[in-house]
C-alpha positions in Angstrom: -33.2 -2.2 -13.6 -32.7 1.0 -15.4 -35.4 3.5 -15.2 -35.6 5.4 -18.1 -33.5 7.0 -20.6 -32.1 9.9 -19.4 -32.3 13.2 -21.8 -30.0 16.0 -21.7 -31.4 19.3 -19.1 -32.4 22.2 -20.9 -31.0 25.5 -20.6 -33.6 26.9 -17.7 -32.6 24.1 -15.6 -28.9 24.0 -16.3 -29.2 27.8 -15.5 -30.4 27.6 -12.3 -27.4 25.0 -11.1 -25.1 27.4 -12.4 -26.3 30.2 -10.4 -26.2 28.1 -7.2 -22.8 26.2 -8.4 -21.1 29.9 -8.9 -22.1 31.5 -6.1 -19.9 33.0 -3.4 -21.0 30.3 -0.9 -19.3 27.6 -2.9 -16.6 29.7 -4.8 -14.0 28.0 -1.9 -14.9 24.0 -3.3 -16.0 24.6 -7.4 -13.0 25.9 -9.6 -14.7 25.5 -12.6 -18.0 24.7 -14.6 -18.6 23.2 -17.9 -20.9 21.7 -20.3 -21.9 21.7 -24.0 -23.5 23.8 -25.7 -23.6 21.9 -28.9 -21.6 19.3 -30.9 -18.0 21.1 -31.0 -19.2 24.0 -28.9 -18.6 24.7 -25.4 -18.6 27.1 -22.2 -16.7 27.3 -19.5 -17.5 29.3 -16.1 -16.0 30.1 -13.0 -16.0 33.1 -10.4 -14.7 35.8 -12.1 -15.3 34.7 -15.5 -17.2 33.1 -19.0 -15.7 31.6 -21.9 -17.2 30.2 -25.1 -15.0 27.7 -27.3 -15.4 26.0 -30.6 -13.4 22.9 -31.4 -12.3 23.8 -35.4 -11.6 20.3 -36.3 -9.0 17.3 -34.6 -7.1 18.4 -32.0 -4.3 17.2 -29.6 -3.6 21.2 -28.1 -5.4 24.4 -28.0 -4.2 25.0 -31.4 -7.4 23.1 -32.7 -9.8 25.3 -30.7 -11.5 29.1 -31.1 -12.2 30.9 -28.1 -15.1 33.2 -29.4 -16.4 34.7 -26.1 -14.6 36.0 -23.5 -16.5 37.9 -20.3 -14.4 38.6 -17.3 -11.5 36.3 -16.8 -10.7 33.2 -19.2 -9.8 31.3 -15.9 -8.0 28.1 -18.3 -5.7 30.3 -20.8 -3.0 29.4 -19.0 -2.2 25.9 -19.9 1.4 26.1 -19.2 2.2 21.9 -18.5 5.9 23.4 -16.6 3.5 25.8 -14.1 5.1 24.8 -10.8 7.1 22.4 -12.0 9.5 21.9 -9.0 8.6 20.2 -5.6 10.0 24.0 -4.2 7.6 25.5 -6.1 4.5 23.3 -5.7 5.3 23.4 -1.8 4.8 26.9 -1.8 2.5 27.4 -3.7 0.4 24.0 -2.4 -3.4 25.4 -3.5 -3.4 27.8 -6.0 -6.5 29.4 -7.4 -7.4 29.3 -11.0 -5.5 32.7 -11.0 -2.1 31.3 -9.9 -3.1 28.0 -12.0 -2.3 26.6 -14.9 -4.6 23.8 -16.7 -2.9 21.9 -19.5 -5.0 21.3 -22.9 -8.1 22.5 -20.7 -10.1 22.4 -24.1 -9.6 19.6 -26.1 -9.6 17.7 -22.7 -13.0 19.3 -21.6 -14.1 18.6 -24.7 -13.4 15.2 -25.2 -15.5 14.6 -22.5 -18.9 15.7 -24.2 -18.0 13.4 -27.2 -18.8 9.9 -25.0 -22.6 9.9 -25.3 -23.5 9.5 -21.7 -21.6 12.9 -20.7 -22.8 15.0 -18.4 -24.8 17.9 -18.3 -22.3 19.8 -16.2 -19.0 19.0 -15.5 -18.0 20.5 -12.2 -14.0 20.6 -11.5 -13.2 21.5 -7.8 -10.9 23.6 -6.5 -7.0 22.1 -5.7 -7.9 22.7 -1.5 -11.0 21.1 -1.7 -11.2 18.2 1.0 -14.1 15.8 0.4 -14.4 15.3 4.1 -17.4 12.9 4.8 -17.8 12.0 1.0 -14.4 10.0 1.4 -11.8 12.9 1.3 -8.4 12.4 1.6 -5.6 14.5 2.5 -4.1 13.7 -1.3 -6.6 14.4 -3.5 -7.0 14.4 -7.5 -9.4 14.7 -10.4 -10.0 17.9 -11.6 -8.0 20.1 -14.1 -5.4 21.6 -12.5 -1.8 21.2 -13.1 -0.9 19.2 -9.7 -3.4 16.6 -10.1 -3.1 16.3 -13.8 0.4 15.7 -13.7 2.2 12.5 -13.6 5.7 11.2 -13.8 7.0 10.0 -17.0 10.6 8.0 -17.0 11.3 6.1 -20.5 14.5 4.0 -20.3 16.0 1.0 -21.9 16.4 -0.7 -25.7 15.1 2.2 -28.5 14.8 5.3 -26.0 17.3 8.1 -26.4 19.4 8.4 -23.6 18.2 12.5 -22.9 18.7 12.6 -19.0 16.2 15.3 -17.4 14.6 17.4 -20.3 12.1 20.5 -19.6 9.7 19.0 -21.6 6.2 17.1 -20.2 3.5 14.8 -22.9 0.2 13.4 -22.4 -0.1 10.0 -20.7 -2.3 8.9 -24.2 1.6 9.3 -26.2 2.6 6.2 -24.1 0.5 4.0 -26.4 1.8 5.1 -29.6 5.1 5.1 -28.1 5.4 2.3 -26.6 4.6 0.2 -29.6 6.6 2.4 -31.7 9.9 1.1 -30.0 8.3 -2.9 -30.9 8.0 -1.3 -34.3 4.4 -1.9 -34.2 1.9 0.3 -35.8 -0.1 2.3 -33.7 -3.0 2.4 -35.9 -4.4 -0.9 -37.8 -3.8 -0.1 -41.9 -6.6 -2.0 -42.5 -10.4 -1.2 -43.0 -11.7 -2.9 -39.7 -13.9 -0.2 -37.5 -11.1 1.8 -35.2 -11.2 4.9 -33.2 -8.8 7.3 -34.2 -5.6 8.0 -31.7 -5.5 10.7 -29.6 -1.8 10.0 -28.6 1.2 10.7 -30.7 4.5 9.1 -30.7 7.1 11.1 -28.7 10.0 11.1 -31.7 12.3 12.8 -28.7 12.0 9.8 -26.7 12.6 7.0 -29.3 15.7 7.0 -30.8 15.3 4.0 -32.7 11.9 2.4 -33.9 11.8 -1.4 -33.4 14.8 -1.5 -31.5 13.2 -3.3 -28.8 12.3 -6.7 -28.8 10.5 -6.1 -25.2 8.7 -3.5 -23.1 7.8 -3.7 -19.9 5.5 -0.8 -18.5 5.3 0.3 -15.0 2.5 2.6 -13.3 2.9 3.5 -9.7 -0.7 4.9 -9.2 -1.4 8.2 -8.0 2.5 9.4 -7.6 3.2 13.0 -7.4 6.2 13.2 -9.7 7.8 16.1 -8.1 7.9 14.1 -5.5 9.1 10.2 -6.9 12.4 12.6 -8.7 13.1 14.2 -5.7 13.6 11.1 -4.1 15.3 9.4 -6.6 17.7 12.1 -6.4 18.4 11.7 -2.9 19.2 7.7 -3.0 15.5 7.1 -2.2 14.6 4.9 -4.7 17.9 3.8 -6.6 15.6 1.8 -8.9 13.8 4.6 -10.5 17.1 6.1 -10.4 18.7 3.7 -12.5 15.8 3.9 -15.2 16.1 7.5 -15.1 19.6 7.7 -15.7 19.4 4.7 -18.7 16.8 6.8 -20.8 14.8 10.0 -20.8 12.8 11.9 -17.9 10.0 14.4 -18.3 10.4 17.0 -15.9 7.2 18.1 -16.4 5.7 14.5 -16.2 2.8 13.4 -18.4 -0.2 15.1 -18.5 -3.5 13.2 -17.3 -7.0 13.1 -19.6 -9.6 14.7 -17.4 -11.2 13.5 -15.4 -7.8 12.7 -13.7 -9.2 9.5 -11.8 -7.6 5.9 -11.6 -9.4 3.7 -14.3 -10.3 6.4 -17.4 -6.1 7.5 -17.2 -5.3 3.5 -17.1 -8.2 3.2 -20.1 -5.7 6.2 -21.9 -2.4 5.3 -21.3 -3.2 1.2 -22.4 -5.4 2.7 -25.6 -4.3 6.0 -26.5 -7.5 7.6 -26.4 -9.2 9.9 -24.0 -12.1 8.7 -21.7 -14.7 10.3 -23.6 -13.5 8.8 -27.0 -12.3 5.5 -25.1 -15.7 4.8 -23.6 -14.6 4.8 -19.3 -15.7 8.2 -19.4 -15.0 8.1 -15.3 -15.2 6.0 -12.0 -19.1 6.1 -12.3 -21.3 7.7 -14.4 -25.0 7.3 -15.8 -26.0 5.4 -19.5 -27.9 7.8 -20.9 -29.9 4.9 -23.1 -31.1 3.6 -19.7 -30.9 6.0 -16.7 -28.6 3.1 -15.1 -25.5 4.3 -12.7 -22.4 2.6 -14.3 -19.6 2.5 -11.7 -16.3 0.7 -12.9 -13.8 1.3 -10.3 -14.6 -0.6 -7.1 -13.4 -4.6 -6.7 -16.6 -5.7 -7.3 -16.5 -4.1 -11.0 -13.3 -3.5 -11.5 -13.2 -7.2 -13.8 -15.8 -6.7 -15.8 -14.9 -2.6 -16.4 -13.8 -3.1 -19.9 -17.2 -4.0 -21.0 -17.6 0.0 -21.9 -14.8 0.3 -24.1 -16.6 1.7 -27.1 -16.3 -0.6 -30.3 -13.2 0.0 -32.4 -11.1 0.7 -29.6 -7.7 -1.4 -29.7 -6.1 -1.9 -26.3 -2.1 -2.3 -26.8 -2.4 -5.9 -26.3 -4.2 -6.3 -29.2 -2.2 -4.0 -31.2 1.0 -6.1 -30.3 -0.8 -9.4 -31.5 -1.7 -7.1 -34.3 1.7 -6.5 -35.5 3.7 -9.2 -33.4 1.9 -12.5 -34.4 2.3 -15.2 -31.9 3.9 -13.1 -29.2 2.9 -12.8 -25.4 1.4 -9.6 -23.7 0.7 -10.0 -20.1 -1.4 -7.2 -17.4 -0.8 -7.5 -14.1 -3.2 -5.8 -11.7 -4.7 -4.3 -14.3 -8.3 -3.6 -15.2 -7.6 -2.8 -18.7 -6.9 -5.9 -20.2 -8.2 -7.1 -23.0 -6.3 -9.0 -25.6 -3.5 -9.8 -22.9 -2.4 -13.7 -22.4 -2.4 -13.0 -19.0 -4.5 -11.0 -16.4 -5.5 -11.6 -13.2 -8.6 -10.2 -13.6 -9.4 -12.7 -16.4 -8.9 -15.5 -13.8 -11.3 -14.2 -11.6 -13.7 -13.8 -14.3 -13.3 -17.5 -15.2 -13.5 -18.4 -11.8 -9.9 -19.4 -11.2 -7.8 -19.7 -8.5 -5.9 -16.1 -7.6 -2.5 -16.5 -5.5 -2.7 -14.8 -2.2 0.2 -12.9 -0.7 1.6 -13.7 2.9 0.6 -12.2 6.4 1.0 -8.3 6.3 4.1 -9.2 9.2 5.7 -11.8 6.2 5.9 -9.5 3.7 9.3 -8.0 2.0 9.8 -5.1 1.1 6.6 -3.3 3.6 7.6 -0.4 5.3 6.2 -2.1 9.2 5.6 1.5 10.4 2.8 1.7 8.3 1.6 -1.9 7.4 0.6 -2.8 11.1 -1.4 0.6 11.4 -2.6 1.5 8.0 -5.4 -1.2 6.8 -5.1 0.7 2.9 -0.9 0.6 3.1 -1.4 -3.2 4.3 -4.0 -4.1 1.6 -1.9 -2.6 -1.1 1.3 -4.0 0.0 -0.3 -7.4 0.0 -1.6 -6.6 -3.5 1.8 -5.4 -4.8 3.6 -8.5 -3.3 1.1 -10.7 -5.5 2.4 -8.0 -8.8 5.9 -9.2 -8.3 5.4 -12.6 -7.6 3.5 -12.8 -11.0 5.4 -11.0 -13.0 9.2 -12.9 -11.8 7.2 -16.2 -12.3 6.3 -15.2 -16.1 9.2 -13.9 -16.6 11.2 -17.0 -15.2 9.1 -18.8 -18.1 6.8 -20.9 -15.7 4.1 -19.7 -13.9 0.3 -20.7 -12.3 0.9 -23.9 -14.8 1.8 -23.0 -17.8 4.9 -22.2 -19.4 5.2 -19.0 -20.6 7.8 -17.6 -23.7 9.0 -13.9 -22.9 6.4 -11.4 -23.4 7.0 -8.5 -25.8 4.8 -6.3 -23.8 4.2 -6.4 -19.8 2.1 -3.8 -17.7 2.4 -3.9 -14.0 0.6 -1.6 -11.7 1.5 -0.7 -8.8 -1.2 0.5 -6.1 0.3 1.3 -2.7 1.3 4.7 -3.7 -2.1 5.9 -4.3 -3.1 4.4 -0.9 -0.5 6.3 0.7 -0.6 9.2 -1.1 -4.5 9.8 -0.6 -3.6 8.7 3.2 -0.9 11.5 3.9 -1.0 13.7 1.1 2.3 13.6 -1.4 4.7 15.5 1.3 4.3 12.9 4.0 6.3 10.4 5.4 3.8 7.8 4.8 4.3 8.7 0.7 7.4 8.5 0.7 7.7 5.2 2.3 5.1 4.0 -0.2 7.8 5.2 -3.0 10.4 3.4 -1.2 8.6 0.2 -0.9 7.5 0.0 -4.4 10.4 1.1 -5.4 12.1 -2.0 -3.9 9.4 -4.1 -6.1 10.4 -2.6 -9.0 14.0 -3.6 -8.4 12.8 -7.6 -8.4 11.0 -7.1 -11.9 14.5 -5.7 -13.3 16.1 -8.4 -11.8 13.6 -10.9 -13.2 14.5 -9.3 -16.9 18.2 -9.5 -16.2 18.0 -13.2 -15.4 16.3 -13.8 -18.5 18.8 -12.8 -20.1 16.7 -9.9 -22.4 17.7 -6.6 -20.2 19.6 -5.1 -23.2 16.5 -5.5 -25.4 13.9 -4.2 -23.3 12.6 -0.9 -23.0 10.7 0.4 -19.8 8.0 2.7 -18.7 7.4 4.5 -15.9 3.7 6.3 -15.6 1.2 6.8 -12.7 -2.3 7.5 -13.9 -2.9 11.1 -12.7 -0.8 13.5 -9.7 -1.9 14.0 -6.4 -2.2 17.6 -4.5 -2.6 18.1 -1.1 -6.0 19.2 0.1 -7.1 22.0 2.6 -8.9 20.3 5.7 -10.5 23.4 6.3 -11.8 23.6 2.4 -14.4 21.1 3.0 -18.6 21.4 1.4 -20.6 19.3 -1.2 -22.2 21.4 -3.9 -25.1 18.5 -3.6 -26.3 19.7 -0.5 -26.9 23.4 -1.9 -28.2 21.9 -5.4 -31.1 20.0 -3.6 -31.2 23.1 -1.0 -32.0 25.1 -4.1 -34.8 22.4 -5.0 -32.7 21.5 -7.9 -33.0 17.6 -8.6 -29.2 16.2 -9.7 -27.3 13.1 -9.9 -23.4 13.8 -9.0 -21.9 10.7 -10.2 -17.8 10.3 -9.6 -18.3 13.7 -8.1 -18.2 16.0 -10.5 -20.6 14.8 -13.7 -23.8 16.3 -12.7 -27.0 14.7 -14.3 -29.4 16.9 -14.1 -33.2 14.8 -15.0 
């Protein structure tokens, strides 16, 4: 039962959790601070500095933004998406503070976050070398604003994308949407009256070449891959697959740029709606309704099928806009929690009760790197899961599957989950990644062959996203600005770590 409605803090209490949340003793584990000050105004704090911005109207870049106080150091003016945008470069360079940082559209993607109308009272970013430690830490670790965990990998390929190679140019994973549908020459936007949230994505006019030229798109997100990391071993023969999309379409060096926070389900809630989390409605992994003091948490397996009950009204997901403008045709999701409107989810069969297939004994399965599988419970899990993924999308793609016959769909998504497992398990420079890369990689080489036996290969276009980057974290960086909050005797909900509720 909830327990109350939960207003927002005033200033005397948000003041004293910023004095304890900048302080020295935590300056090595909280990069920055922010919160609200009121509709379309904002502050920022760090260390070494204090900012004040005003959001002037719509915006998809700081262009839409006044900064009208500056004291000390504006820690987010540089926003440069390219900021070590080389695996050489992010390797030496592996935790850089906010001074040697870069934090792409840091304020429309702050403030995006204080539209949803549960936001926090403070949102708390933590440094790149912070290791949660006891809290669940990881030596791969994401989330915050920085450049190496907002960035993922983008790879466009196939029927409608220009053929472009490498280019020194990165987007936002909410242009997927709108791009995605522009090459099934759907709108993006319905051009009718019914109650719709505005896009926050654009259509990437460098990466279609020809609207409506494809008759199918399949999209693929390998969760939680560093992209510096996935090109650098496609280049080296790793994963010929990726290779092979990379090569048919256009690459983003500078991958696609995450909606803060960078966590799993509010960047699959993006790329699958083109809005960010706080216009979208899955504002984070957990968080509290304000209208009844309750702790919502979405991503877990217990939740994770029911998730999309906070999408905020008016909210299309892109397999309702492809019914939209593609009556009659089939959109699947496979693994995914953002469904709704698709013909096929696994997620809905569990929600009806249904029978879900179950993959073979971790020592059966193809395509498992066994170094890891027999030792790694997360790598096993995952690889089971991903085994399950192919097997569902061949069988809807062969045009029969769990008893029914399916027609080809004009829109699949597929995702991926071992290399967030193994990513989070080694950090993005280990051996245990890069098998994870490999392994899916091989799976993603059985869904091109499923489309090339259908006999639609020319006509489809493909996708390759992951939801967010991953950075490797400092063991040694380890704290919980909790413990020096309630220290302080100030009373505070962290929820997702990071949204601090402050009653």
């Amino acid at each position: 039962m909830g327990i109350q409605a939960l207003p927002r803090c005033d200033a005397t209490r948000r003041d004293r959790a910023l004095e304890v949340l900048l302080g020295d003793d935590l300056r090595p584990i909280v990069d920055l601070v922010a919160w609200m000050i009121e509709p379309d105004s904002f502050e920022l704090a760090s260390n070494t500095g204090h900012i004040r911005f005003r959001r002037q109207g719509a915006a998809d870049s700081t262009d839409g933004f006044d900064v009208e106080v500056v004291s000390g150091v504006n820690s987010v003016e540089n926003q440069d998406p390219q900021h070590l945008g080389s695996l050489e470069a992010e390797r030496a360079s592996p935790h850089p503070p906010s001074d040697a940082n870069a934090y792409p559209f840091a304020y429309d993607h702050l403030a995006q976050l204080f539209d949803h109308r549960s936001a926090p009272d403070l949102v708390v970013l933590h440094t790149g070398a912070h290791y949660w430690g006891d809290q669940g830490g990881h030596l791969g670790e994401h989330g915050s604003l920085g450049v190496l965990q907002a960035r993922a990998p983008f790879i466009a390929a196939g029927a409608g994308v220009r053929r472009g190679g490498m280019v020194d140019r990165s987007c936002r994973l909410v242009d997927v949407f709108p791009t995605a549908l522009a090459l099934l020459g759907v709108d993006a936007e319905p051009s009718d009256d019914r109650a719709n949230v505005p896009l926050d994505g654009t259509d990437l006019d460098h990466v279609v070449a020809e609207h409506g030229a494809a008759q199918h798109v399949v999209g693929i997100l390998m969760d939680g891959t560093n992209p510096n990391v996935l090109y650098e071993l496609a280049a080296r023969g790793e994963a010929p697959n990726i290779a092979r999309l990379m090569d048919m379409g256009t690459t983003h060096r500078f991958g696609a740029i995450a909606s803060l926070p960078t966590v799993t389900l509010a960047n699959h809630t993006s790329i699958l709606t083109g809005r960010h989390p706080g216009h979208h409605g899955v504002l984070h992994n957990a968080w509290i309704d304000r209208a009844t003091g309750n702790q919502v948490v979405t991503n877990s397996p217990t939740t994770w099928p029911n998730s999309m009950r906070w999408l905020n009204e008016g909210v299309e997901t892109i397999h309702q806009a492809v019914h939209r403008g593609l009556p009659g045709s089939t959109s699947v999701s496979i693994n995914e929690p953002c469904d709704v409107g698709a013909d096929f989810s696994v997620f809905d069969l569990v929600r009806r009760g249904e029978s879900v297939d179950r993959a073979p004994r971790a020592e059966d399965l193809p395509d498992a790197t066994e170094r890891f599988v027999r030792p790694s419970k997360d790598y096993r899990w995952s690889s089971r899961i991903d085994h399950t993924v192919v097997e569902q999308f061949c069988g809807i793609w062969s045009g029969e599957y769990h008893g029914r016959i399916w027609r080809v769909p004009a829109f699949s998504w597929v995702n991926f989950t071992l290399t967030d497992s193994a990513f989070h398990e080694g950090g993005p420079y280990s051996e245990v990644a890069a098998a994870s890369v490999r392994d899916t990689d091989a799976r993603i080489g059985h869904l091109l062959d499923a489309v090339e036996r259908s006999g639609r290969f020319d006509q489809t276009a493909f996708f390759v996203v992951a939801d967010h980057g991953m950075q490797l974290a400092d063991e040694q960086v380890t704290g919980d600005w909790d413990t020096s909050l309630r220290a302080a005797k100030i009373d505070v909900r962290d929820e997702g770590y990071g949204f601090l509720y402050l009653p």
